[in-house]
C-alpha positions, -999 to 999 in steps of 0.1 A, spaced: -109 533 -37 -70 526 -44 -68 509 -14 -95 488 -25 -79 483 -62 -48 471 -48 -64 449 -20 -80 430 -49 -48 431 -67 -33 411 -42 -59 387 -40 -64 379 -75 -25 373 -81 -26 354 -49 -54 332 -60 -36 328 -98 -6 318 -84 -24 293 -64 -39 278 -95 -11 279 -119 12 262 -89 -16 235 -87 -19 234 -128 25 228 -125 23 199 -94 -6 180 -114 14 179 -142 43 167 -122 21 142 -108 5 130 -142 39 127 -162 55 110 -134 84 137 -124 100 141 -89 78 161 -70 90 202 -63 113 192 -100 92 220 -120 97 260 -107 77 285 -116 87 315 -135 69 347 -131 70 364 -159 66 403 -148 74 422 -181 52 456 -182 34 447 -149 35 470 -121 58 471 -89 22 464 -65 19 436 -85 52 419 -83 51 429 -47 13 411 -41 29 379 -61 63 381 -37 35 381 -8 18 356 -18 56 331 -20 65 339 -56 102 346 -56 116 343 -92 106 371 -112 110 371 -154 118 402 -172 124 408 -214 131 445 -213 167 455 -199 156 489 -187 127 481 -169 142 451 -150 167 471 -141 145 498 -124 129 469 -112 154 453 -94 164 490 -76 129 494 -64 123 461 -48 158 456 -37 145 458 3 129 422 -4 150 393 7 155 363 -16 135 379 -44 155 366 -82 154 382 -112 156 364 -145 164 385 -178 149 363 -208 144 385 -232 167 395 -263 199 412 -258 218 444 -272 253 449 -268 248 485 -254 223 473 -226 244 442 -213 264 457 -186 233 466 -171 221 430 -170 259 418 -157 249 441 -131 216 433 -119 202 398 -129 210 367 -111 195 346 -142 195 352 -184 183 328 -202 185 342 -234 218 337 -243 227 329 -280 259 350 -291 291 349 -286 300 386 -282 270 388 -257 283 355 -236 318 372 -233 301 407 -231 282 398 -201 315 377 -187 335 408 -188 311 431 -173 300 410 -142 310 426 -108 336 408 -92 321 410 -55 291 387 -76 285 351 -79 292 340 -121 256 352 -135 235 318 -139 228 311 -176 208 294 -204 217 291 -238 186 299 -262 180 276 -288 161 279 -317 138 244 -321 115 251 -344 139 267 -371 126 303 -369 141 329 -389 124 352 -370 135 339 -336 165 342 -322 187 315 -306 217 291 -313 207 256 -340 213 225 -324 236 221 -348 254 249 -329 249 239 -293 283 223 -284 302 251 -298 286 280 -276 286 254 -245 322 252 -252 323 291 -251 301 294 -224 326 271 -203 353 291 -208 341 323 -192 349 330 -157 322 351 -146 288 329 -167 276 296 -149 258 272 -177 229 263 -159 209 250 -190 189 256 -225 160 277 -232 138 275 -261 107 295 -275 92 272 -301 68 279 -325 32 273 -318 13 237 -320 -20 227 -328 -23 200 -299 -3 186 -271 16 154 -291 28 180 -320 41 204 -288 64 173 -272 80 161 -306 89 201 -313 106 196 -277 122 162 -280 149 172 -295 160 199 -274 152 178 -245 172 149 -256 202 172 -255 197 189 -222 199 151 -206 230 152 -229 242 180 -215 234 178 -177 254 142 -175 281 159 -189 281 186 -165 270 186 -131 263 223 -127 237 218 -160 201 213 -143 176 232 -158 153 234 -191 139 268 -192 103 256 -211 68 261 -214 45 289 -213 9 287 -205 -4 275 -244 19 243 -237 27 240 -203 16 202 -198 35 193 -231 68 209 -216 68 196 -182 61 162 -200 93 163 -215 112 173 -187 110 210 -180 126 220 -146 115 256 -152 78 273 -164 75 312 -174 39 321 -165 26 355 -168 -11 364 -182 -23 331 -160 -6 347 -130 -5 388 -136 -36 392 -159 -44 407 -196 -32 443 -184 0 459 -196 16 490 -186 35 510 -211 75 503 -205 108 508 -223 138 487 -235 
């Protein structure tokens, strides 16, 4: 019966990831971006190793992670698979970023300036810089974390000047819309400065937006990159720690 749980595991992450790829291309296709522009994210928080391992079958490769500790044990377990990235885009402590410096190839979540130098300083030197996104805050949140607008140029500056960090881009989490045309003019904005940004910079080439509630809205104004997870993984979750 396990065998049989995990068979149909496989085949229902292989068939989501099949539809959420199509969901992304049509997308593509409607709004008019280069075709292959948009990757898909994974995100794998509190989902089991069989499953990350059915959605690496099936051609998934970039793998999302918000807790520090399980990405970690993550990243130890699976290590036999070639090619296989992990993204860390969750919040941050001080006391848990050499572990990220140590393991991720991605964070996205980047929006202080002790954990920009924090994670400089603590990279491995037989590592590439650790590819990152600054986190900004769109919609104004108290509750959310991330750097204003406002704020941006001052933590890119930062950002430049650590040896071991590679600004790939800007990440946002904005507060929920009621339809599609309120989603895009919370993402203007932010997506007027990543153009900004990535003519400035050649290295600068990806906007880390859009989840499955607004997914057409982000890649409409000009995500490179979607985190998926529920549409891909399922409701289930699997008690973890931080």
């Amino acid at each position: 019966m396990l065998i049989e749980d995990e068979n149909n595991e496989a085949r229902n992450i292989k068939a989501n990831l099949a539809r959420v790829s199509q969901q992304v291309e049509q997308c593509v296709q409607q709004y008019k971006r280069e075709p292959g522009s948009v990757r898909l994210l994974a995100v794998s928080k509190t989902k089991p190793l069989s499953a990350l391992e059915a959605a690496y079958v099936a051609g998934q490769r970039a793998f999302g992670e918000n807790y520090v500790q399980e990405a970690v044990d993550k990243f130890h377990a699976l290590s036999h698979l070639p090619d296989i990235e992990w993204h860390f885009i969750g919040p941050i402590q001080s006391n848990k970023s050499r572990l990220i410096a140590e393991t991720m190839h991605w964070v996205h979540s980047i929006d202080r300036d002790k954990i920009a130098r924090r994670l400089s300083e603590q990279r491995p030197d037989n590592l590439p810089p650790l590819n990152v996104c600054i986190q900004v805050n769109i919609s104004d949140e108290d509750s959310k974390a991330g750097v204003s607008l406002v704020e941006l140029n001052d933590m890119v500056a930062l950002v430049a000047e650590l040896p071991n960090l590679r600004l790939r881009g800007l990440m946002a989490i904005p507060a929920p819309q009621d339809n599609h045309d309120a989603q895009c003019a919370v993402y203007d904005p932010l997506a007027k400065a990543f153009v900004e940004l990535s003519q400035s910079d050649s290295m600068v080439d990806t906007l880390s937006i859009g989840m499955s509630g607004d997914l057409p809205a982000a890649i409409q104004s000009g995500s490179t990159m979607v985190r998926v997870g529920t549409a891909i993984f399922g409701e289930r979750n699997y008690s973890t720690t931080t």
